[in-house]
C-alpha positions as MATLAB code, in Angstrom:
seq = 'XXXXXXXXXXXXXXXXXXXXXXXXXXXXXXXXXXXXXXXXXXXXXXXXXXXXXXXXXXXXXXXXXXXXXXXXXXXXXXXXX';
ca = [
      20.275   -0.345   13.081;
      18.969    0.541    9.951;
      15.350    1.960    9.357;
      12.955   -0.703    7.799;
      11.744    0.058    3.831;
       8.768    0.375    4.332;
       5.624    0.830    1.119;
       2.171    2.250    1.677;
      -0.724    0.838   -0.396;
      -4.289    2.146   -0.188;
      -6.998    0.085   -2.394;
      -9.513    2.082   -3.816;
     -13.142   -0.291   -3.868;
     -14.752    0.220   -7.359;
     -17.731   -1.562   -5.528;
     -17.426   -0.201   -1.880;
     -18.802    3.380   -0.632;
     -17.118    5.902   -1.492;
     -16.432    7.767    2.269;
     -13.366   10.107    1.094;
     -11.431   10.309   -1.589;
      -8.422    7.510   -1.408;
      -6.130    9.836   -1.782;
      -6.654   11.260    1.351;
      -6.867    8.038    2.725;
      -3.678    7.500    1.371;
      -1.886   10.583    3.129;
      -3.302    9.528    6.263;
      -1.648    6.134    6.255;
       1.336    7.451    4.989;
       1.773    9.891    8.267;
       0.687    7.042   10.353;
       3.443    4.710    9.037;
       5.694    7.598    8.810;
       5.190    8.100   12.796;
       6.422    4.771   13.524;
      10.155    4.532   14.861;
      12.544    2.624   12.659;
      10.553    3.349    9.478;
      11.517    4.909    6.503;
       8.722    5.050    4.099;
       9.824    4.549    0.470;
       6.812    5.119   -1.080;
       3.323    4.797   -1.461;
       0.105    4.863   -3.905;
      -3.378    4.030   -4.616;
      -4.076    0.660   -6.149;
      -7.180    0.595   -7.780;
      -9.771   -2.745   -6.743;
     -12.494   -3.360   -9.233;
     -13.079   -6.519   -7.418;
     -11.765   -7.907   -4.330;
      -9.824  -11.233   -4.496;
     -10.415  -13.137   -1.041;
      -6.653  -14.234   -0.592;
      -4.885  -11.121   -1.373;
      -7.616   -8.627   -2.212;
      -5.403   -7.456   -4.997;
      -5.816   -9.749   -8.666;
      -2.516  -11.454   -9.428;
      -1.371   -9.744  -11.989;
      -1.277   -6.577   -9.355;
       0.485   -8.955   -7.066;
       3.246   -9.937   -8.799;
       3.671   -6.478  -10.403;
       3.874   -5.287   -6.788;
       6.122   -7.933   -5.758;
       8.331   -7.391   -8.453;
       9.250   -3.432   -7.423;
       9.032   -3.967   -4.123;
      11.682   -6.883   -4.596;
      13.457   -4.422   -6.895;
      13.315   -1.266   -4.566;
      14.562   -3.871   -1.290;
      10.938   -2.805    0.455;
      10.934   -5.108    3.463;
       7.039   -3.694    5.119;
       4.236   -3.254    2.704;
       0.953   -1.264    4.573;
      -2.359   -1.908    3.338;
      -4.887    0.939    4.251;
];
């Protein structure tokens, strides 16, 4: 069997406190998913949030955008830190 695509996204709160830097929250989710059997991790970045949407936390626009590589790169498991 195959290993699942897999994406790692970690949103970056313009308005929420700033604990670490995201990047490093970023890395850690990466070797978390990374750990998981089955699970090839494709790839993985920061999306920036200057304001929470309540149904998808990312705006649209960022939506689609995302939807569009991942659709494009056959991801089949997006992570959201």
């Amino acid at each position: 069997m195959p290993d699942t695509r897999a994406w790692v996204l970690h949103p970056d709160l313009k308005s929420g406190p700033q604990r670490r830097l995201p990047e490093l929250g970023l890395a850690e989710a990466v070797s978390l998913a990374a750990a998981l059997p089955s699970m090839q991790v494709c790839g993985a970045e920061v999306v920036r949030v200057a304001r929470m949407t309540p149904a998808t936390l990312f705006g649209s626009g960022k939506v689609a955008e995302l939807a569009a590589r991942f659709k494009a790169d056959e991801i089949e498991l997006v992570f959201v830190d």
